[in-house]
PDB file of N, CA, C and O in Angstrom:
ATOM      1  N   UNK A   1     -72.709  -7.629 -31.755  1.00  0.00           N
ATOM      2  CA  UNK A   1     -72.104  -6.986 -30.586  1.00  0.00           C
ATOM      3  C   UNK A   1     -70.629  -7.377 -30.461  1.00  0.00           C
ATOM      4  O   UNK A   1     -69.724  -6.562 -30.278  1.00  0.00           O
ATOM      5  N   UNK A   2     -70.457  -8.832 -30.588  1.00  0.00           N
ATOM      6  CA  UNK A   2     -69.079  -9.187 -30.522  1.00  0.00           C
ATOM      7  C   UNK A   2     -68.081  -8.467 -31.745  1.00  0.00           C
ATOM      8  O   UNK A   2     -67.021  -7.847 -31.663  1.00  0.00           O
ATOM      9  N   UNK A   3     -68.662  -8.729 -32.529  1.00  0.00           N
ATOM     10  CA  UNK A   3     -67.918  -8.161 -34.012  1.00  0.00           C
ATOM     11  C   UNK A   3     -67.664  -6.426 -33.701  1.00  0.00           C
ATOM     12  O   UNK A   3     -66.670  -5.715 -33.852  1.00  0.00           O
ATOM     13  N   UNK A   4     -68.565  -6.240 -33.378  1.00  0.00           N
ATOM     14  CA  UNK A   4     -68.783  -4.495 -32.776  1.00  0.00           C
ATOM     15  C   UNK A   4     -67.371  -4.208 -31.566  1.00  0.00           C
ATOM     16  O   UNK A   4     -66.687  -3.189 -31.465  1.00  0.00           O
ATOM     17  N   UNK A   5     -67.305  -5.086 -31.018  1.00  0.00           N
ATOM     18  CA  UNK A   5     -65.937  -4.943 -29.781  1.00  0.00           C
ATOM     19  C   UNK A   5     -64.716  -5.537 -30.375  1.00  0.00           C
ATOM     20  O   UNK A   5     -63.748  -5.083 -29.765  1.00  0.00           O
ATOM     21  N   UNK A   6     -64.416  -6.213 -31.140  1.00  0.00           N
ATOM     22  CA  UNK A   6     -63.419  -6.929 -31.630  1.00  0.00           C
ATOM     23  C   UNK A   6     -63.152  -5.632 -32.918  1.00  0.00           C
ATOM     24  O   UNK A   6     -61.941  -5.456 -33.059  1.00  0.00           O
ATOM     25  N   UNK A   7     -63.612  -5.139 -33.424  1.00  0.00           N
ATOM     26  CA  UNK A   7     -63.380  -3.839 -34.603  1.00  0.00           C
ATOM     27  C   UNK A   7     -63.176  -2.808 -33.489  1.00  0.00           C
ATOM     28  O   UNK A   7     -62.493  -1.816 -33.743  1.00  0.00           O
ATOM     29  N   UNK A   8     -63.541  -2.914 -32.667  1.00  0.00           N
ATOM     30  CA  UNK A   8     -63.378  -1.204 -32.218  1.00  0.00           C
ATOM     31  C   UNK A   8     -62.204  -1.557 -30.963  1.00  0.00           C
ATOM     32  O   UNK A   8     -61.851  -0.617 -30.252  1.00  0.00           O
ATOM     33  N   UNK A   9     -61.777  -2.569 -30.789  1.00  0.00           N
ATOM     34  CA  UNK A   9     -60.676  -2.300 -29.947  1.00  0.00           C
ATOM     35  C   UNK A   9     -59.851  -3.261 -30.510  1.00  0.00           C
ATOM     36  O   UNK A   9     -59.043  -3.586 -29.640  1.00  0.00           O
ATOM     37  N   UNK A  10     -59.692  -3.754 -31.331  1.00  0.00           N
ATOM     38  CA  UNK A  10     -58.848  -4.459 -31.908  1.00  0.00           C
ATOM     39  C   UNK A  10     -58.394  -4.139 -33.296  1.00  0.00           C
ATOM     40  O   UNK A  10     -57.940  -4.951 -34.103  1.00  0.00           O
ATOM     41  N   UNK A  11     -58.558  -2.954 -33.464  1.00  0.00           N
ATOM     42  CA  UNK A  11     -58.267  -2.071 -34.792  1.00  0.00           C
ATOM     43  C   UNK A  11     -56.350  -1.976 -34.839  1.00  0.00           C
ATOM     44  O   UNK A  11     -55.466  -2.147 -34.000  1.00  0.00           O
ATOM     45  N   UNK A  12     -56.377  -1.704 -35.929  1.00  0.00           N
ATOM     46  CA  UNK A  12     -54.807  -1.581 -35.823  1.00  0.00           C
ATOM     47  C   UNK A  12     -54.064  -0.229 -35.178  1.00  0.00           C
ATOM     48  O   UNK A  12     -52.991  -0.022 -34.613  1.00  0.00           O
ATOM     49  N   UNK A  13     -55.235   0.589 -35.574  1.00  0.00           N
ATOM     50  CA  UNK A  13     -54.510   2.056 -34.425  1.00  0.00           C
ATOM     51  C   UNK A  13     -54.887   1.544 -33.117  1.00  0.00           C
ATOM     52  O   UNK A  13     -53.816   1.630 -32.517  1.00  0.00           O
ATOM     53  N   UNK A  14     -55.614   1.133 -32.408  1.00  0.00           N
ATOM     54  CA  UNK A  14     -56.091   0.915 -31.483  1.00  0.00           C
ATOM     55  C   UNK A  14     -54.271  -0.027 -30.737  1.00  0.00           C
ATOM     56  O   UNK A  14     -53.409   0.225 -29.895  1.00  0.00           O
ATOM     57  N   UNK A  15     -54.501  -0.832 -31.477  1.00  0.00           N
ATOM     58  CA  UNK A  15     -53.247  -1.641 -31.319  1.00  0.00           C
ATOM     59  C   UNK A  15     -51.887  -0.959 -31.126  1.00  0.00           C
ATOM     60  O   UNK A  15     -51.122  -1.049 -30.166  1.00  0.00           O
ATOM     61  N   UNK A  16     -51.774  -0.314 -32.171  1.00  0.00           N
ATOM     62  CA  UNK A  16     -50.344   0.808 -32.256  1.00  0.00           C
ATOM     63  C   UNK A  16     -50.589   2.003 -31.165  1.00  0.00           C
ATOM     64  O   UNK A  16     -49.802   2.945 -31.074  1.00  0.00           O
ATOM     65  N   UNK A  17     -51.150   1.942 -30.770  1.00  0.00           N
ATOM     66  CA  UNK A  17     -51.726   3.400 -29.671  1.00  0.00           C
ATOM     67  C   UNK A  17     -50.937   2.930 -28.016  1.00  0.00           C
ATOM     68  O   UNK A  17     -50.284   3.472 -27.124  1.00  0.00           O
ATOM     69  N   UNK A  18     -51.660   1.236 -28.442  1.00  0.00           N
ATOM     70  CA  UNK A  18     -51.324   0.345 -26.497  1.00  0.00           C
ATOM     71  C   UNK A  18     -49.920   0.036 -27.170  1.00  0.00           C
ATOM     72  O   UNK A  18     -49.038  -0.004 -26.312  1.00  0.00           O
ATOM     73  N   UNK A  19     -49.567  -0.140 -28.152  1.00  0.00           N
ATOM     74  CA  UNK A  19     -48.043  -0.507 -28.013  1.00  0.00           C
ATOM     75  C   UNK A  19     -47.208   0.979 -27.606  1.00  0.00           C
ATOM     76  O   UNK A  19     -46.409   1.079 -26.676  1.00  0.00           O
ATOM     77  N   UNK A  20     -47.499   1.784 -28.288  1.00  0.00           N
ATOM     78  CA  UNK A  20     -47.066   2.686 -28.092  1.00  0.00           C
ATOM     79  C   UNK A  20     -46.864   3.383 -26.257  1.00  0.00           C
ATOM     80  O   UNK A  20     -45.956   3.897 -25.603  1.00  0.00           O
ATOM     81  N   UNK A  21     -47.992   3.084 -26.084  1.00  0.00           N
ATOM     82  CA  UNK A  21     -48.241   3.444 -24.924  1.00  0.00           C
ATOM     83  C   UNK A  21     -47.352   2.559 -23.781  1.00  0.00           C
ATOM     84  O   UNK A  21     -47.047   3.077 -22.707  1.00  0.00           O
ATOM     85  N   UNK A  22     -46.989   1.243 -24.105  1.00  0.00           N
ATOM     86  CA  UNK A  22     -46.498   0.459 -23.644  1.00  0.00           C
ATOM     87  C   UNK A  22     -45.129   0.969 -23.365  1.00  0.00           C
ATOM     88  O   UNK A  22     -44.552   1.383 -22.360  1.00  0.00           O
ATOM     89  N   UNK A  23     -44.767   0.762 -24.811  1.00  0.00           N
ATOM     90  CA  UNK A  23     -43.364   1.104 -25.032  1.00  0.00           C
ATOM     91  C   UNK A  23     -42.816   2.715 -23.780  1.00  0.00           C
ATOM     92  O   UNK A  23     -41.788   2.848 -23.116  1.00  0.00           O
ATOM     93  N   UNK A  24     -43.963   3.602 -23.917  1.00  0.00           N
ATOM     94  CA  UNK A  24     -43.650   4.601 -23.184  1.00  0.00           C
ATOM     95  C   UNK A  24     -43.200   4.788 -21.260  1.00  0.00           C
ATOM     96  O   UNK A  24     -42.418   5.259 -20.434  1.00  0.00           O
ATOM     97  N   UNK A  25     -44.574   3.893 -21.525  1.00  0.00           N
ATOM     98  CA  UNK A  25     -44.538   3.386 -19.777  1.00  0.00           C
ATOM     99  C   UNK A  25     -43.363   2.483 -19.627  1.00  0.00           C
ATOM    100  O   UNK A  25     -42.733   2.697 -18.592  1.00  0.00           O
ATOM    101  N   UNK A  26     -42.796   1.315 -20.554  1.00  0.00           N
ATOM    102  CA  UNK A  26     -41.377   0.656 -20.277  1.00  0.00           C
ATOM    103  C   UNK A  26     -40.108   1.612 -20.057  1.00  0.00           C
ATOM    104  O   UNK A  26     -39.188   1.430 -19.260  1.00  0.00           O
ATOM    105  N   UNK A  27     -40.272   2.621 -20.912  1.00  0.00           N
ATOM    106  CA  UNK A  27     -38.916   3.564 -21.230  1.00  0.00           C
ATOM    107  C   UNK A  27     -38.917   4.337 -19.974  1.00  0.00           C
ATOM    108  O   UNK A  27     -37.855   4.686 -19.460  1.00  0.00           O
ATOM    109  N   UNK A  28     -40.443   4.713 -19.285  1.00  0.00           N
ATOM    110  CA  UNK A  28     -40.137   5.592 -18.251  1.00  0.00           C
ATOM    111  C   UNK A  28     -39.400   4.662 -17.187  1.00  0.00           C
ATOM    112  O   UNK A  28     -38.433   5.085 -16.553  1.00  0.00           O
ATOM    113  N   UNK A  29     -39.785   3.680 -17.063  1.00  0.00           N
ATOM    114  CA  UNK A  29     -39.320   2.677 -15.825  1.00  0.00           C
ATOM    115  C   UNK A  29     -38.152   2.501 -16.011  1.00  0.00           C
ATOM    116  O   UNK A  29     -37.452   2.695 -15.018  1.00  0.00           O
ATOM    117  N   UNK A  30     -37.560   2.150 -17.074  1.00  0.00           N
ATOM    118  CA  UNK A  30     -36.241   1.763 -17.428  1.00  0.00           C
ATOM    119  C   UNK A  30     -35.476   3.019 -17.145  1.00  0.00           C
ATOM    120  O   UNK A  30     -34.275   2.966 -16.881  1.00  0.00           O
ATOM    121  N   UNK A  31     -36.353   4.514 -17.207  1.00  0.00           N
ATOM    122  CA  UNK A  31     -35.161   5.695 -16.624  1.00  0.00           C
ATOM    123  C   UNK A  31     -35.433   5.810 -15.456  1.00  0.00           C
ATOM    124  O   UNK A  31     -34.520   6.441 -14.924  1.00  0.00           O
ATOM    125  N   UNK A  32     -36.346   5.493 -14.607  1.00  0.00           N
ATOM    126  CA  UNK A  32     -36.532   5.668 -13.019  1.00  0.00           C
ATOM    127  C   UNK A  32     -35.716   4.872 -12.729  1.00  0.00           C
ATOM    128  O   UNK A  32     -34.886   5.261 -11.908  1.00  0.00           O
ATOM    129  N   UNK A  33     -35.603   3.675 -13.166  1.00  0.00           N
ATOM    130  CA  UNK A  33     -34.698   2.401 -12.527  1.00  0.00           C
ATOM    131  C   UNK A  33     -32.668   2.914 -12.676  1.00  0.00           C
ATOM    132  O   UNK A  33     -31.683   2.822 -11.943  1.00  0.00           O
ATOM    133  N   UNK A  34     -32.864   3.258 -13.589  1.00  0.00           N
ATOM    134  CA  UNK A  34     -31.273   3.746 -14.323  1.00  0.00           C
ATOM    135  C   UNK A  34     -31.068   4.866 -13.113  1.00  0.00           C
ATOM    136  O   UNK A  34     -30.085   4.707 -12.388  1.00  0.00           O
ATOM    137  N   UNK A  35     -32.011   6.069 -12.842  1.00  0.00           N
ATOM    138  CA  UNK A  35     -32.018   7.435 -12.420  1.00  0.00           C
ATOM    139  C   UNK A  35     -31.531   6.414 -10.775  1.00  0.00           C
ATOM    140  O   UNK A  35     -30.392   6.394 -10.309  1.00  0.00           O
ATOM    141  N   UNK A  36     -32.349   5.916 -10.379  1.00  0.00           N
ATOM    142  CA  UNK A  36     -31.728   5.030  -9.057  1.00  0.00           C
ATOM    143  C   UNK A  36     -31.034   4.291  -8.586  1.00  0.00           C
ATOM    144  O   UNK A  36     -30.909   4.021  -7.391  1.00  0.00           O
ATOM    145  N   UNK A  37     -30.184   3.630  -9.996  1.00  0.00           N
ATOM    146  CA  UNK A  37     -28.885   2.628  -9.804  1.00  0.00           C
ATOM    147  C   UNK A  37     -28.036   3.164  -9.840  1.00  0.00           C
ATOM    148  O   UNK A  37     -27.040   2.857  -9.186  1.00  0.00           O
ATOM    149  N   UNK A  38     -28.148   4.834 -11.130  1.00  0.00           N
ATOM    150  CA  UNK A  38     -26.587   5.423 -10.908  1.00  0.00           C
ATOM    151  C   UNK A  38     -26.185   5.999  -9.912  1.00  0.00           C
ATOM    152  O   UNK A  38     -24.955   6.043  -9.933  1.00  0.00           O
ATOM    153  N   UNK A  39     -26.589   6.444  -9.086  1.00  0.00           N
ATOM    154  CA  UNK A  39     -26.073   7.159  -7.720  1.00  0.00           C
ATOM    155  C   UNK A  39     -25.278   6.290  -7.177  1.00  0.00           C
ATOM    156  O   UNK A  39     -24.081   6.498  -6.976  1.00  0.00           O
ATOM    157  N   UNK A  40     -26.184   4.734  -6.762  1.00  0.00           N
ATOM    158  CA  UNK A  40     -25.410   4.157  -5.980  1.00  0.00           C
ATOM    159  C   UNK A  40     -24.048   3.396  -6.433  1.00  0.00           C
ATOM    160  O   UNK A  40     -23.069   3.144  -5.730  1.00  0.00           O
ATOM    161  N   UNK A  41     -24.259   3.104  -7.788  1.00  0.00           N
ATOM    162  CA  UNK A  41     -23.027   2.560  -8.891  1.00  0.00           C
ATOM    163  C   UNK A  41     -21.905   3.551  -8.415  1.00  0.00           C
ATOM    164  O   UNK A  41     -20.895   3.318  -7.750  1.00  0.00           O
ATOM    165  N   UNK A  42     -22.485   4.995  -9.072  1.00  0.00           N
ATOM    166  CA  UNK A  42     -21.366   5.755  -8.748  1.00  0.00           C
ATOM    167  C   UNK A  42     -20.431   5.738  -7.225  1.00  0.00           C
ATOM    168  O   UNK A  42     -19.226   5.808  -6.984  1.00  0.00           O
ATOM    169  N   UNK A  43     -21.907   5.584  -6.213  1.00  0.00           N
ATOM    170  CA  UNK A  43     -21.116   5.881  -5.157  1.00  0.00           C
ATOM    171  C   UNK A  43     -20.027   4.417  -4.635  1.00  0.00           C
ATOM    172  O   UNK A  43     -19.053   4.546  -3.892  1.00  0.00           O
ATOM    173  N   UNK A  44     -20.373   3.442  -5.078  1.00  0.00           N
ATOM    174  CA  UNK A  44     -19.439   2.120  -4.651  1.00  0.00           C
ATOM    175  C   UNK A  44     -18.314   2.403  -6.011  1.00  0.00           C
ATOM    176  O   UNK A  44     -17.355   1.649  -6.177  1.00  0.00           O
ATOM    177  N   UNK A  45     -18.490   3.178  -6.616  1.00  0.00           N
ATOM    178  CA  UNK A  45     -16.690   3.044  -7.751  1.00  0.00           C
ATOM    179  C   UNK A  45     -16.105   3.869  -6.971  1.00  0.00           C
ATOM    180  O   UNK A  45     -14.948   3.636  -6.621  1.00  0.00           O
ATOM    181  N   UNK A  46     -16.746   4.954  -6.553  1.00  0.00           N
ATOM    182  CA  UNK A  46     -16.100   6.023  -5.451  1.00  0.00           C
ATOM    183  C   UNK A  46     -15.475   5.133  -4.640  1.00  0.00           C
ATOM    184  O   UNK A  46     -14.253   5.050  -4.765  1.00  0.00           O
ATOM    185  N   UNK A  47     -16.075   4.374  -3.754  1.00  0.00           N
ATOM    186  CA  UNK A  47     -15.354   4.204  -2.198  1.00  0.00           C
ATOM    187  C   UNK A  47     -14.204   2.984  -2.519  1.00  0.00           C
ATOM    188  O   UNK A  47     -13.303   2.695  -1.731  1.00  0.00           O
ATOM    189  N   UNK A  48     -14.434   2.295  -3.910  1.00  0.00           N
ATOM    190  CA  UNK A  48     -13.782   1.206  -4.524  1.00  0.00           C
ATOM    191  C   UNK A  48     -12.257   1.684  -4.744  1.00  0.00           C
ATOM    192  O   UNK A  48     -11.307   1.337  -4.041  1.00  0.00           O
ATOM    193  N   UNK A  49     -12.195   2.778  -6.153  1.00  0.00           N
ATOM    194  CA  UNK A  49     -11.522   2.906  -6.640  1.00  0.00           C
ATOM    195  C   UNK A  49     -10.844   4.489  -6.530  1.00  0.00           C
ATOM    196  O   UNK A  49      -9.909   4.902  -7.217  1.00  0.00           O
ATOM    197  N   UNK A  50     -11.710   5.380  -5.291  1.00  0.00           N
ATOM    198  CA  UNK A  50     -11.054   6.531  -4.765  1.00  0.00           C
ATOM    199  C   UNK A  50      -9.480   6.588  -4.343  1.00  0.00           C
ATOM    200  O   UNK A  50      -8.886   5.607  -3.895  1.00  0.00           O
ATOM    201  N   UNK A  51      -9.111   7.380  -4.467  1.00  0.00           N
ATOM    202  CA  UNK A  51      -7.452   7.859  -3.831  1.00  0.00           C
ATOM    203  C   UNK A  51      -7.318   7.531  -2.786  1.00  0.00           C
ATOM    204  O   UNK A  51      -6.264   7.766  -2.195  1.00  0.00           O
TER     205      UNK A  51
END
């Protein structure tokens, strides 16, 4: 049984699938986070360095 769970989720696609998957869910966060800092970045260079 153990050997039976350790092969079937510890396979190497199995592995490359959650990294993958990982990697995807990091990249989305990292653009939600970006998508919500640039506004306000932008808006303090505005009031900083405006005319």
């Amino acid at each position: 049984m153990v050997e039976f769970i350790s092969q079937h989720y510890f396979s190497p696609l199995s592995v490359a699938f959650f990294d993958s998957l990982c990697s995807s869910a990091k990249a989305a966060m990292i653009a939600k986070l970006q998508a919500k800092s640039v506004p306000r970045i932008q808006a303090k260079y505005h009031m900083r360095y405006a005319p």
